[in-house]
N, CA, C and O atoms as a CHARMM CRD file, in Angstrom:
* protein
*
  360
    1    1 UNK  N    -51.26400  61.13900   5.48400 PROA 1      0.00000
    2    1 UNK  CA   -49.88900  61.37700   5.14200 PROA 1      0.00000
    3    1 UNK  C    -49.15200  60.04400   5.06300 PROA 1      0.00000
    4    1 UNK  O    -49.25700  59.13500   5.88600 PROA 1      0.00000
    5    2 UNK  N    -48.67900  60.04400   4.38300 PROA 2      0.00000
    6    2 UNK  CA   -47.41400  58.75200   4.06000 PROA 2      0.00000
    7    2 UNK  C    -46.41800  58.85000   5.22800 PROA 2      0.00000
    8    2 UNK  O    -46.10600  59.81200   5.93000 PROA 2      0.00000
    9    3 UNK  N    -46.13700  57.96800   5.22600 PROA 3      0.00000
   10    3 UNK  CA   -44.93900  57.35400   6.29500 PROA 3      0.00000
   11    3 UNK  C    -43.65400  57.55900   5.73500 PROA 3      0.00000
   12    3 UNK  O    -43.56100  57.19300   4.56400 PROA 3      0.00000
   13    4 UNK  N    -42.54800  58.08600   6.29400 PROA 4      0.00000
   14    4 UNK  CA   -40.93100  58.53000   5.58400 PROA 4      0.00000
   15    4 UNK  C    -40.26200  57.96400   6.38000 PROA 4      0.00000
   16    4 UNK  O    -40.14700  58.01000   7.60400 PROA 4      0.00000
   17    5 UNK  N    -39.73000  57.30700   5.43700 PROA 5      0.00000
   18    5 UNK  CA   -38.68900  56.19600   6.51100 PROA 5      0.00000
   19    5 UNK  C    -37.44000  56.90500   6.48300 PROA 5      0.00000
   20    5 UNK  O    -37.42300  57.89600   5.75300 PROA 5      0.00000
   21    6 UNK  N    -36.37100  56.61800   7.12400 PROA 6      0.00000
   22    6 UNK  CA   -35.21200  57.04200   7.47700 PROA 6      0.00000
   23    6 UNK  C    -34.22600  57.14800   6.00700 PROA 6      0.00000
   24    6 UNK  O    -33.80000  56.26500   5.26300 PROA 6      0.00000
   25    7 UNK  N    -34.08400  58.72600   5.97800 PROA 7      0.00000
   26    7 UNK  CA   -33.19700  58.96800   4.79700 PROA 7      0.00000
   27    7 UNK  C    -31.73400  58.91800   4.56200 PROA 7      0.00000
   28    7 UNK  O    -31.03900  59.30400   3.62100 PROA 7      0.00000
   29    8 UNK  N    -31.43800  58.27000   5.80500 PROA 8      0.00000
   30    8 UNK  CA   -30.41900  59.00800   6.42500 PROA 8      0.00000
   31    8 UNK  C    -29.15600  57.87000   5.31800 PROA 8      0.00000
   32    8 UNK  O    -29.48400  57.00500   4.50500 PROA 8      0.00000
   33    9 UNK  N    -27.57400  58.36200   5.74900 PROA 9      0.00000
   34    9 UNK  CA   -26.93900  57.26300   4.45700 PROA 9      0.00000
   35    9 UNK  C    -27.12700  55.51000   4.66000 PROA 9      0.00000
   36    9 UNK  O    -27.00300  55.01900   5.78200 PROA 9      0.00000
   37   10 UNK  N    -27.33100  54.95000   3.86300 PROA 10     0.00000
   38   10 UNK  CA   -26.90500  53.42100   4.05900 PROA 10     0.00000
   39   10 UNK  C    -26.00700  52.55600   4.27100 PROA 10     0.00000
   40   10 UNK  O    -24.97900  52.39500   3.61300 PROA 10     0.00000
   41   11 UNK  N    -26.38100  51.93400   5.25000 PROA 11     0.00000
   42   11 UNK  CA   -25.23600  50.81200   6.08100 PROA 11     0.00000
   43   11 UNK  C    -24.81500  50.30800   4.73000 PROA 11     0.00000
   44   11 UNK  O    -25.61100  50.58500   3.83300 PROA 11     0.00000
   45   12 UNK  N    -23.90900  49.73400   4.43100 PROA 12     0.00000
   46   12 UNK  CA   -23.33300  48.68900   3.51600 PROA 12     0.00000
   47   12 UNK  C    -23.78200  47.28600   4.01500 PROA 12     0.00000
   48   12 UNK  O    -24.58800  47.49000   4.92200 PROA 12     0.00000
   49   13 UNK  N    -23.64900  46.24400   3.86200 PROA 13     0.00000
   50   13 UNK  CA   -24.17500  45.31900   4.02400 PROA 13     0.00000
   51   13 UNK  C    -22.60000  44.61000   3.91600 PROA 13     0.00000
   52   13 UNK  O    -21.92300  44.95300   2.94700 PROA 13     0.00000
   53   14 UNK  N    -22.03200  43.66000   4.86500 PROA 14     0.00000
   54   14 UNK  CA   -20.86200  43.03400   4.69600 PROA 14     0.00000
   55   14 UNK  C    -21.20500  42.58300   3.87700 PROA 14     0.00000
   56   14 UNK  O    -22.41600  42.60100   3.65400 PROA 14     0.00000
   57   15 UNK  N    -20.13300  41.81700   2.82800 PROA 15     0.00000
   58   15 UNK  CA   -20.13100  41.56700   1.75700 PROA 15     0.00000
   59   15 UNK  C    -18.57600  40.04300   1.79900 PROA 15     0.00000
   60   15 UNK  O    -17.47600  40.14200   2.34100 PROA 15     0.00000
   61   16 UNK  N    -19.20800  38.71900   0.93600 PROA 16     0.00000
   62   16 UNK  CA   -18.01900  38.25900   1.88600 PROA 16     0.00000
   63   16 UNK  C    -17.06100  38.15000   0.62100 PROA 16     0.00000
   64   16 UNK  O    -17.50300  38.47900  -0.47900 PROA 16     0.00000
   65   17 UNK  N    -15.81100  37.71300   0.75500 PROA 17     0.00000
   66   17 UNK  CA   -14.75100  38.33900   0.03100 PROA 17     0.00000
   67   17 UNK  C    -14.86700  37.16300  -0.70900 PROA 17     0.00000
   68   17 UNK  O    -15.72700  36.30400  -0.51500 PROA 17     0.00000
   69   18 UNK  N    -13.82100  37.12400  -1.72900 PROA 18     0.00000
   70   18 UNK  CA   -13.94400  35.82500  -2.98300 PROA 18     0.00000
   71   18 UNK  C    -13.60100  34.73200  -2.05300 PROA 18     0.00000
   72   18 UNK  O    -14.41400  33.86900  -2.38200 PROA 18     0.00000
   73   19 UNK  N    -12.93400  34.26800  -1.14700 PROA 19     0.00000
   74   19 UNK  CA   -11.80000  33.73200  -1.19800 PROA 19     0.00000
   75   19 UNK  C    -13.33100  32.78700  -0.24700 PROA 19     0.00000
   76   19 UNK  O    -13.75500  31.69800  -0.63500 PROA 19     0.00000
   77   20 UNK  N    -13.85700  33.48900   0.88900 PROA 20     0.00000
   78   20 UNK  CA   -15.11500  32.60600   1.19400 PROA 20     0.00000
   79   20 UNK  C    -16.03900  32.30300   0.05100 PROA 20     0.00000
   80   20 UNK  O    -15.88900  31.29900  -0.64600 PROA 20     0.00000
   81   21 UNK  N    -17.11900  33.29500  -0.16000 PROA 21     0.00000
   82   21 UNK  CA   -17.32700  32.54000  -1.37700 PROA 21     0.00000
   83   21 UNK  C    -17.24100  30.88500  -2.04900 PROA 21     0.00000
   84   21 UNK  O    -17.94300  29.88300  -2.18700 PROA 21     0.00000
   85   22 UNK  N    -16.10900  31.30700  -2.28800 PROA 22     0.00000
   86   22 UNK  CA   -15.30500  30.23800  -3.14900 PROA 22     0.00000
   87   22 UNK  C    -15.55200  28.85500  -1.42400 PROA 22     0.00000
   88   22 UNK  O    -15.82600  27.66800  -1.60300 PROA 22     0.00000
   89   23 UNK  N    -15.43400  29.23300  -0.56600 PROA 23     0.00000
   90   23 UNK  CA   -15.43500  28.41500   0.38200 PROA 23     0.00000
   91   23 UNK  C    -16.23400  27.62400   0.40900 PROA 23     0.00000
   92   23 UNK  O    -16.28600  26.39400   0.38300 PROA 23     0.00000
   93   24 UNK  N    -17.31300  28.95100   0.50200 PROA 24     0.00000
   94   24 UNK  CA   -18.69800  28.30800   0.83600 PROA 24     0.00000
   95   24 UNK  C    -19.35500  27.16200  -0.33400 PROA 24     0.00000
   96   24 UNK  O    -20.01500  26.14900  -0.09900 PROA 24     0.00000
   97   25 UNK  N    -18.95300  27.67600  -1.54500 PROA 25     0.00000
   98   25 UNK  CA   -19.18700  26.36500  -2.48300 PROA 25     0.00000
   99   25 UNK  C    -18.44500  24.97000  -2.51100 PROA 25     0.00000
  100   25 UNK  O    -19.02900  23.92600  -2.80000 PROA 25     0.00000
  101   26 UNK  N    -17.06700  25.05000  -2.17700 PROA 26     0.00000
  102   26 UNK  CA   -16.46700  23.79400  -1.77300 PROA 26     0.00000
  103   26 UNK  C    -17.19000  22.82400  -0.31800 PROA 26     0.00000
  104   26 UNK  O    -17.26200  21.60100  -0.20200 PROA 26     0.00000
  105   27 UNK  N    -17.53200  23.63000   0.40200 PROA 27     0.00000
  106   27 UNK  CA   -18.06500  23.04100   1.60300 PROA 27     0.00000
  107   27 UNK  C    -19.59500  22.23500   1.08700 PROA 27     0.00000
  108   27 UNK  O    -19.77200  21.09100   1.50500 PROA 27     0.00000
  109   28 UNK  N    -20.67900  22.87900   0.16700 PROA 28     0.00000
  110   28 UNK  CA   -21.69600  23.12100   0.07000 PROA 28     0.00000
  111   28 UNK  C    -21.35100  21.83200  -0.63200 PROA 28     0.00000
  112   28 UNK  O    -21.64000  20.84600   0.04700 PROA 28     0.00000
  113   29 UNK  N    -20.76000  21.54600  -1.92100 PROA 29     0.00000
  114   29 UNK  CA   -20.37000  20.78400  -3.10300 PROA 29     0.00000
  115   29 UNK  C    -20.09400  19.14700  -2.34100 PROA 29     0.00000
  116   29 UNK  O    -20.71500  18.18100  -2.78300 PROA 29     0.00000
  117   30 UNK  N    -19.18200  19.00200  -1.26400 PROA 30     0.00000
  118   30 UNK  CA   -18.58900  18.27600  -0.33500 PROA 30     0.00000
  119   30 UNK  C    -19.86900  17.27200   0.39800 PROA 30     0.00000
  120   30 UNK  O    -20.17200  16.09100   0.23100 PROA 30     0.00000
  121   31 UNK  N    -20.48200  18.46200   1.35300 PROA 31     0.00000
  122   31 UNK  CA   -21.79200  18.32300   1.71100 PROA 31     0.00000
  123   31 UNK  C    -22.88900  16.90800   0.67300 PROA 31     0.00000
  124   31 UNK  O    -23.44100  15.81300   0.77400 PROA 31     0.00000
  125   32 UNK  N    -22.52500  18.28700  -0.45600 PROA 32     0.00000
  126   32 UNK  CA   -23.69600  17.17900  -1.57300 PROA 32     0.00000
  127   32 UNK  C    -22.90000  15.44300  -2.04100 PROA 32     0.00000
  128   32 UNK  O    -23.42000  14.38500  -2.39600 PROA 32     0.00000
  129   33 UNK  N    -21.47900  15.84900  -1.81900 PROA 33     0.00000
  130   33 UNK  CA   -20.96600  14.71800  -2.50200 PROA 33     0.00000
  131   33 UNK  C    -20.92600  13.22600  -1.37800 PROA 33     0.00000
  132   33 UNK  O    -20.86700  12.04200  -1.70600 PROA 33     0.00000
  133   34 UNK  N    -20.98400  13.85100   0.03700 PROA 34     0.00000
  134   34 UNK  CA   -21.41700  12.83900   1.30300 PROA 34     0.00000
  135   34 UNK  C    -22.63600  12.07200   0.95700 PROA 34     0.00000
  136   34 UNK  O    -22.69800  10.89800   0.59000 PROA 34     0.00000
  137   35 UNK  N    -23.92500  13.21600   1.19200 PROA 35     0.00000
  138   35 UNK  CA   -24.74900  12.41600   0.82800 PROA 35     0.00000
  139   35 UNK  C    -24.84800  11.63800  -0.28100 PROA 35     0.00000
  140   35 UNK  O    -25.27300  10.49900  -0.08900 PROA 35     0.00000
  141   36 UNK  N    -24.51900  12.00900  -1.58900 PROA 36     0.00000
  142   36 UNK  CA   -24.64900  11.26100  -2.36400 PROA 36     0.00000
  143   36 UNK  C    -24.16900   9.73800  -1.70400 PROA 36     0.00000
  144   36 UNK  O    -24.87600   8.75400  -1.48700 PROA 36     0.00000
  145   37 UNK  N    -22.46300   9.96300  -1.43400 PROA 37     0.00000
  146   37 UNK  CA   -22.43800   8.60400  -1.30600 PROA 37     0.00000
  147   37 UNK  C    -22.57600   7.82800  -0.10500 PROA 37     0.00000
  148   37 UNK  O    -21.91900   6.80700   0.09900 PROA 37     0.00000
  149   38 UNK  N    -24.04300   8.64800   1.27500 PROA 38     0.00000
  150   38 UNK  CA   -24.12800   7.78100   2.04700 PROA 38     0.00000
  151   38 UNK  C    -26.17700   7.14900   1.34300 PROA 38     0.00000
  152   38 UNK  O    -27.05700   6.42400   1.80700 PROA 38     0.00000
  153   39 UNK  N    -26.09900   7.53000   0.76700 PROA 39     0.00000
  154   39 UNK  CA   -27.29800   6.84400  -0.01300 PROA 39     0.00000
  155   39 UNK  C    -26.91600   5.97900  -0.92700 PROA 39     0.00000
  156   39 UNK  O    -27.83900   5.21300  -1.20700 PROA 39     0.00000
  157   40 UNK  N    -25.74200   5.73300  -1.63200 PROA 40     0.00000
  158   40 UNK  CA   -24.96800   5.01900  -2.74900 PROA 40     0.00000
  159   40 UNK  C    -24.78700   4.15100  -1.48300 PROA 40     0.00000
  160   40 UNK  O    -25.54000   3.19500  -1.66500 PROA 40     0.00000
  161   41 UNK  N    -24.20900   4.01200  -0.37200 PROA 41     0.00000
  162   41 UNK  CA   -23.92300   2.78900   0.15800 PROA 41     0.00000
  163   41 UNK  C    -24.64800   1.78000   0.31200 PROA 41     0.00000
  164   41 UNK  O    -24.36200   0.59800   0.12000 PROA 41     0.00000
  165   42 UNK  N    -26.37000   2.60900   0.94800 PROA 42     0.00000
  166   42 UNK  CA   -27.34000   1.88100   1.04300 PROA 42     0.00000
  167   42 UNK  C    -28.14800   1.31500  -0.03400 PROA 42     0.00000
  168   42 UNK  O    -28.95900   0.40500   0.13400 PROA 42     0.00000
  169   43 UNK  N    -27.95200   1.75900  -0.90000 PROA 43     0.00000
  170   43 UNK  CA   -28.40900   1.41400  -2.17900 PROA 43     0.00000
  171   43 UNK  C    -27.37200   0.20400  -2.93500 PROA 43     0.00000
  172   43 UNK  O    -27.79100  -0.43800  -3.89900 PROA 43     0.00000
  173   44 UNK  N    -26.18500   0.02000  -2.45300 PROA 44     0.00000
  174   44 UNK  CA   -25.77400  -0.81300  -2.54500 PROA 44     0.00000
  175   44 UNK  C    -25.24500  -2.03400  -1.88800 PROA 44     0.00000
  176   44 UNK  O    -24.24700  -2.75200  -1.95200 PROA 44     0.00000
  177   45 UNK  N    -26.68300  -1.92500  -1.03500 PROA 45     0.00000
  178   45 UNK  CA   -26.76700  -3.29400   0.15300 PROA 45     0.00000
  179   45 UNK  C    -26.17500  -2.84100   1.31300 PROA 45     0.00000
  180   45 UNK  O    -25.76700  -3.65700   2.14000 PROA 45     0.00000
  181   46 UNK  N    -26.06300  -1.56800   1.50200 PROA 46     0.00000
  182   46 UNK  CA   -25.24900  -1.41800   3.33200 PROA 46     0.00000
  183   46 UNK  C    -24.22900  -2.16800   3.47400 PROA 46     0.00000
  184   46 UNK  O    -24.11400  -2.44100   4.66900 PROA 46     0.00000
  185   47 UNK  N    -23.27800  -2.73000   2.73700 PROA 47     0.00000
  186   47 UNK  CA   -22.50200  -3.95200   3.27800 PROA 47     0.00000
  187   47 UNK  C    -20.97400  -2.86900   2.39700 PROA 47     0.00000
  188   47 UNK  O    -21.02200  -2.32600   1.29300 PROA 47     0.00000
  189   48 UNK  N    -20.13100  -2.88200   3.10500 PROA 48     0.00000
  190   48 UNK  CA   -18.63500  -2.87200   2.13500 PROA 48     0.00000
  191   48 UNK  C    -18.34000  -3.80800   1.35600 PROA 48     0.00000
  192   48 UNK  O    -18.36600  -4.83800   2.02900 PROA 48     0.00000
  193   49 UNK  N    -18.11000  -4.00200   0.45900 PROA 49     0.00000
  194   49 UNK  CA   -17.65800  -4.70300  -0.88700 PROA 49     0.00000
  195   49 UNK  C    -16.95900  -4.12100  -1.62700 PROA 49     0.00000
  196   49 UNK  O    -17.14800  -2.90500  -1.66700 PROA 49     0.00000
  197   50 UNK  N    -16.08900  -4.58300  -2.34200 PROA 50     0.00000
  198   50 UNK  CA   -15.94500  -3.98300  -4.13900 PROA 50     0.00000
  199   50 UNK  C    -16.87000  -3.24400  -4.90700 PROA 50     0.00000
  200   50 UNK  O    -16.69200  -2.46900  -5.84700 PROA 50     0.00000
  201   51 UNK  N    -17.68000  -3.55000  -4.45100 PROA 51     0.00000
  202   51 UNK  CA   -18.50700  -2.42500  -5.34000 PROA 51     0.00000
  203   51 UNK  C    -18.67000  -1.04500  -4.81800 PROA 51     0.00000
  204   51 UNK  O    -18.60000  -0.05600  -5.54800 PROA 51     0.00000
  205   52 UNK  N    -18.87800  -1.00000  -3.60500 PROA 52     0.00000
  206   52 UNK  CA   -19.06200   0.20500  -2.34700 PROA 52     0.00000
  207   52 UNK  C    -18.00900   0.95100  -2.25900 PROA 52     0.00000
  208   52 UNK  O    -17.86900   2.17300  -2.31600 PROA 52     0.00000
  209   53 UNK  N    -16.94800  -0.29700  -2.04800 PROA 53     0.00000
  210   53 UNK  CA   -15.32000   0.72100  -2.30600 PROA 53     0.00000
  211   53 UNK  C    -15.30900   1.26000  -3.48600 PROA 53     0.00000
  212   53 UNK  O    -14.94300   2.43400  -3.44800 PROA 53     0.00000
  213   54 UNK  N    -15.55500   0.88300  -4.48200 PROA 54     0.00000
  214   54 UNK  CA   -15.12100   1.03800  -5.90500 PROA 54     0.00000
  215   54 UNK  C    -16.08700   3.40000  -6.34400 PROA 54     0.00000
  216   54 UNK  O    -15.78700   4.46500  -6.88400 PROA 54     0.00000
  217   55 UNK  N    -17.23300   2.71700  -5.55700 PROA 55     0.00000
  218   55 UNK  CA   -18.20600   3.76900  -5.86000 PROA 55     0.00000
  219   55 UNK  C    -17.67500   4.57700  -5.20400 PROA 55     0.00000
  220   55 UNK  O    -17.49000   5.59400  -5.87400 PROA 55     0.00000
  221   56 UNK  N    -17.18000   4.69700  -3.82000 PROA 56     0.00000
  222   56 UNK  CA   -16.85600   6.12200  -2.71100 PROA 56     0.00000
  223   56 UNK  C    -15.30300   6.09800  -3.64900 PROA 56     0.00000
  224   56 UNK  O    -15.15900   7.25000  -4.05800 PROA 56     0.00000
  225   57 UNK  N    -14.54800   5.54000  -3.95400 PROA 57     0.00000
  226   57 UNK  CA   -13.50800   6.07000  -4.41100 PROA 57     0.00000
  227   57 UNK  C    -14.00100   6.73100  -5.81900 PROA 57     0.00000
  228   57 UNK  O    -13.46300   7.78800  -6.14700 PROA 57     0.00000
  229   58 UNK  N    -14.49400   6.45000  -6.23800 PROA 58     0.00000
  230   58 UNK  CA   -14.95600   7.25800  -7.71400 PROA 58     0.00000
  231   58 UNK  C    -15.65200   8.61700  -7.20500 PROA 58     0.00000
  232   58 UNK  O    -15.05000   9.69100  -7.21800 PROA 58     0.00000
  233   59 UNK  N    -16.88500   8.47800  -6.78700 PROA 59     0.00000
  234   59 UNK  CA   -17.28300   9.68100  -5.71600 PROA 59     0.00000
  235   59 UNK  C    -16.12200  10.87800  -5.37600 PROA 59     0.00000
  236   59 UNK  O    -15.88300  11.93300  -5.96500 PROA 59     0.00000
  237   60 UNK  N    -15.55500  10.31200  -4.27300 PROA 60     0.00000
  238   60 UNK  CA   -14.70100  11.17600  -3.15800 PROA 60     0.00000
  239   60 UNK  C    -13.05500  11.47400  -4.33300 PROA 60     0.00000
  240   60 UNK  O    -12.43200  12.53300  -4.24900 PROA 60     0.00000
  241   61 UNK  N    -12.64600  10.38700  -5.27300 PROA 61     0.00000
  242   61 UNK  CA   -11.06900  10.63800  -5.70200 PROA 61     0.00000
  243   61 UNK  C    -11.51400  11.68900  -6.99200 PROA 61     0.00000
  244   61 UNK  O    -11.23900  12.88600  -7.07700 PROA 61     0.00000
  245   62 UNK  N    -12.43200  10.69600  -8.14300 PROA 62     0.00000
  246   62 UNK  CA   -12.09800  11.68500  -9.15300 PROA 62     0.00000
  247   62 UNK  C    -13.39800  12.57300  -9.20400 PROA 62     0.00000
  248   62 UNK  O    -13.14800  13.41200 -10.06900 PROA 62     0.00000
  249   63 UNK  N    -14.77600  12.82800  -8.66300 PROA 63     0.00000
  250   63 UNK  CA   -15.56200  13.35700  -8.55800 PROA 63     0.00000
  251   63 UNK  C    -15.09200  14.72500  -7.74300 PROA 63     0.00000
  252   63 UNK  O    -14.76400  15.78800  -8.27100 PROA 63     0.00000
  253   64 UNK  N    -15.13900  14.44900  -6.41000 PROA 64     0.00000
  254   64 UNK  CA   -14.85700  15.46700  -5.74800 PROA 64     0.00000
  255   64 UNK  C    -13.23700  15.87100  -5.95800 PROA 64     0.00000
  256   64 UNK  O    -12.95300  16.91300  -6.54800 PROA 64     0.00000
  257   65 UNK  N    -12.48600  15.22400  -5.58200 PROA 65     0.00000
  258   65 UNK  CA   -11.28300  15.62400  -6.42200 PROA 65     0.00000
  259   65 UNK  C    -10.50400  16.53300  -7.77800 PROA 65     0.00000
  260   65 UNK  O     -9.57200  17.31400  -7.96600 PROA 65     0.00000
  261   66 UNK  N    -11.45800  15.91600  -8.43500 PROA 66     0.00000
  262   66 UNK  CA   -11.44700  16.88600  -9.95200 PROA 66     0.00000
  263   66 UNK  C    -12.20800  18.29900  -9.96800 PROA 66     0.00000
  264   66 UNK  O    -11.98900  19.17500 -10.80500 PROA 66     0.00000
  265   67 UNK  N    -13.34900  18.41000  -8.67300 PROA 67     0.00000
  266   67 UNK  CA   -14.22600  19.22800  -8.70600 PROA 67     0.00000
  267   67 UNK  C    -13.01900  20.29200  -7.72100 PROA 67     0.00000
  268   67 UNK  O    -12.79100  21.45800  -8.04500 PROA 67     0.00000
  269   68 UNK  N    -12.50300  19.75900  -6.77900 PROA 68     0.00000
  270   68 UNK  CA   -11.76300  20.86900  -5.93200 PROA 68     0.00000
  271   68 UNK  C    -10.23500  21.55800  -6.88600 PROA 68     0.00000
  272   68 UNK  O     -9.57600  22.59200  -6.78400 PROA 68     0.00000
  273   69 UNK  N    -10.19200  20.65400  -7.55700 PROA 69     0.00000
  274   69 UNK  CA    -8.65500  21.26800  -8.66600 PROA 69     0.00000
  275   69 UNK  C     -9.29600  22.33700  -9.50000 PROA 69     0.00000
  276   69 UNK  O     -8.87000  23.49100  -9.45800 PROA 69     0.00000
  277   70 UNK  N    -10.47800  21.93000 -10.38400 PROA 70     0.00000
  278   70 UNK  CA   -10.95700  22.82400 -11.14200 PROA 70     0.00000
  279   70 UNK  C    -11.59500  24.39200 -10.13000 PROA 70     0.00000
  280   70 UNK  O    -11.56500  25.55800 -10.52300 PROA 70     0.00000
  281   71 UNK  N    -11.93000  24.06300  -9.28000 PROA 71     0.00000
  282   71 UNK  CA   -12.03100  25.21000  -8.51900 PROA 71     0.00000
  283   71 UNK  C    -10.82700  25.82200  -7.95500 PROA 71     0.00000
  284   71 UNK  O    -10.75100  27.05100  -7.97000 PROA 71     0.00000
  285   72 UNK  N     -9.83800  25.09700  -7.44000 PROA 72     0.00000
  286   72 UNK  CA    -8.71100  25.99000  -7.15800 PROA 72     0.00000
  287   72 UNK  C     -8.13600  26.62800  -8.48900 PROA 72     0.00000
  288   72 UNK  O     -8.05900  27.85600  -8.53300 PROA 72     0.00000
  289   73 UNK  N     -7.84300  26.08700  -9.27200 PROA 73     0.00000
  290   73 UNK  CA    -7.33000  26.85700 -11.02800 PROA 73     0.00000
  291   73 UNK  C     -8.28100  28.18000 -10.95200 PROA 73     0.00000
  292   73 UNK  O     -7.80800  29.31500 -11.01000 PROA 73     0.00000
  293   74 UNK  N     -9.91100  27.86200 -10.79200 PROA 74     0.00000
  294   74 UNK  CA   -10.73600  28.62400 -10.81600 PROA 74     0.00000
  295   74 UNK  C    -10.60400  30.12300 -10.12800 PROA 74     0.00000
  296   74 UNK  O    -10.82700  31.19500 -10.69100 PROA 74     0.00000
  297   75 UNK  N    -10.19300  29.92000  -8.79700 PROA 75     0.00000
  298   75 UNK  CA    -9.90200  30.92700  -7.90900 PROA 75     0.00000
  299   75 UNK  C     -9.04500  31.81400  -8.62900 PROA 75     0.00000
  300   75 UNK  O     -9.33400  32.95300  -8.99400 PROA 75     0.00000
  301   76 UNK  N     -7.35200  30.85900  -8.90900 PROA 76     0.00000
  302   76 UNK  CA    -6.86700  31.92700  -8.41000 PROA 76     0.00000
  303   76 UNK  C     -6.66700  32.66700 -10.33600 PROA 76     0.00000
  304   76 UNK  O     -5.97300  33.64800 -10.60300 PROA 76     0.00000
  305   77 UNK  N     -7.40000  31.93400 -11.26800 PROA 77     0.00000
  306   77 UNK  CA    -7.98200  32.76300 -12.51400 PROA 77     0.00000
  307   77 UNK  C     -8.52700  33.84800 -12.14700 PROA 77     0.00000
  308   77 UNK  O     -7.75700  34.80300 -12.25000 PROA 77     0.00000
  309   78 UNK  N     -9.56400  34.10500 -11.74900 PROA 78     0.00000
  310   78 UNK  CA   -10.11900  35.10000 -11.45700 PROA 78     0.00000
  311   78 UNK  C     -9.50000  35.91400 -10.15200 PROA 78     0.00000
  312   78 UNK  O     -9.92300  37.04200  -9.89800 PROA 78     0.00000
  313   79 UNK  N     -8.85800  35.52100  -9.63900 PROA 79     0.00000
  314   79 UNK  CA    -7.88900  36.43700  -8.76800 PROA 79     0.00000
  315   79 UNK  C     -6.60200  37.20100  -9.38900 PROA 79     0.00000
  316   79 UNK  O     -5.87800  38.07200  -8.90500 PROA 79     0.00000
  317   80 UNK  N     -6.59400  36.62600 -10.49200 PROA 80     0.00000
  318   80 UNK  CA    -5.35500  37.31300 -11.62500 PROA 80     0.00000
  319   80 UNK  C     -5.98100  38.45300 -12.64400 PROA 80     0.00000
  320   80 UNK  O     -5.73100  39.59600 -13.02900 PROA 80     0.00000
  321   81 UNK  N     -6.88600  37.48100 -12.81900 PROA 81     0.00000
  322   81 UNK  CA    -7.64300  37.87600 -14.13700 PROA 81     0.00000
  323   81 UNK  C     -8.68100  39.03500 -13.75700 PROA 81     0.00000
  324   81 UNK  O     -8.95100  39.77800 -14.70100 PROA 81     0.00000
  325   82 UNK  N     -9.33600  39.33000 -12.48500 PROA 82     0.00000
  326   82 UNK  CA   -10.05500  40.25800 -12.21100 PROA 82     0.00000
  327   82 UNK  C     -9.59200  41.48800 -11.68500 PROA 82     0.00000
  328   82 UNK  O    -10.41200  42.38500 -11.48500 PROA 82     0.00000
  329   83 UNK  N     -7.79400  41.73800 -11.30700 PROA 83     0.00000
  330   83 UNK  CA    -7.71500  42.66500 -10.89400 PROA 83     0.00000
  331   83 UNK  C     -6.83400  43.46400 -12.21300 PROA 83     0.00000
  332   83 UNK  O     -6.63600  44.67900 -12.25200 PROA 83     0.00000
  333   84 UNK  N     -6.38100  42.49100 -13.23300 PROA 84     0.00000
  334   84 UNK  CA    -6.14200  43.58400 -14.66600 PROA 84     0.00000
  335   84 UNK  C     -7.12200  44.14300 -15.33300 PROA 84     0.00000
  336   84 UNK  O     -6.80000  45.01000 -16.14600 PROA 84     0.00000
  337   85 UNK  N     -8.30600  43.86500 -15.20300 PROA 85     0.00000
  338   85 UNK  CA    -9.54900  44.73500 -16.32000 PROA 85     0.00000
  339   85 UNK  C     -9.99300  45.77200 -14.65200 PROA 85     0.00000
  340   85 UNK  O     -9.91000  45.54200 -13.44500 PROA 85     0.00000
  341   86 UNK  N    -10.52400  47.08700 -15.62600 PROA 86     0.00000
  342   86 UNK  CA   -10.89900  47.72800 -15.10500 PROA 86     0.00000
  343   86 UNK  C    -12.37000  47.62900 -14.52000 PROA 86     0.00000
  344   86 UNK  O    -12.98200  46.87800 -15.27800 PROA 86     0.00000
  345   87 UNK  N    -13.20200  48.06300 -13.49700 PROA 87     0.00000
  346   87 UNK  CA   -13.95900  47.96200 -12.86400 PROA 87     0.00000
  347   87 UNK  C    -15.37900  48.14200 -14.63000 PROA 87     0.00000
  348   87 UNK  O    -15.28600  49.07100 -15.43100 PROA 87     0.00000
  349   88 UNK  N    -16.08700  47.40000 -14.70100 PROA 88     0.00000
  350   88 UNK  CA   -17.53600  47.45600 -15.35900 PROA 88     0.00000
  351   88 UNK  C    -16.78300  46.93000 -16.68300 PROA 88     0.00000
  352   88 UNK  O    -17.65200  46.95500 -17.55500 PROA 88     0.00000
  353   89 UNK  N    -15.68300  46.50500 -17.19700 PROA 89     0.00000
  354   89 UNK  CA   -15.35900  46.51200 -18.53000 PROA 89     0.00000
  355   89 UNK  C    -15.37600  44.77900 -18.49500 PROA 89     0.00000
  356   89 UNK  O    -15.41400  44.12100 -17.45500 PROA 89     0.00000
  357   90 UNK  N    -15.34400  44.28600 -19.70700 PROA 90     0.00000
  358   90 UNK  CA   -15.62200  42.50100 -19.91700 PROA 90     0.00000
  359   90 UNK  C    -14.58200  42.07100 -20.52700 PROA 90     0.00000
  360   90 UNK  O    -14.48300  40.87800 -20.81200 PROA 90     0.00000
């Protein structure tokens, strides 16, 4: 005989809301943009210079910077924009 697993209704599974989401990729994005530039330092002699400054400000101002604006626009688009269409429609 086969084995019958429990029929009974299904838990839902939390589910996390946009607004994390959206978190969890800024954090994740951030994350990647550190390392990048704690390997860019060493790669550019371990020493502070003009060049080191020049790179973490490019990095951290318009890299990550431009990346967190376009995601906030992003949010709250789809926080406008997803609750006028109806549920399954494009």
């Amino acid at each position: 005989m086969a084995d019958k697993k429990n029929q009974g209704p299904k838990i839902a599974e939390p589910r996390l809301s946009m607004f994390q989401e959206y978190l969890y990729v800024y954090l994740l994005f951030w994350v990647f943009i550190s390392v990048v530039a704690f390997i860019s330092f060493f790669t550019c002699g371990g020493v502070w210079d003009d060049v080191t400054s020049g790179i973490m400000e490019f990095l951290f101002v318009i890299v990550g910077g431009g990346f967190t604006v376009v995601a906030v626009i992003d949010y709250f688009y789809e926080k406008q924009m997803g609750q006028t269409r109806p549920e399954g429609q494009r």
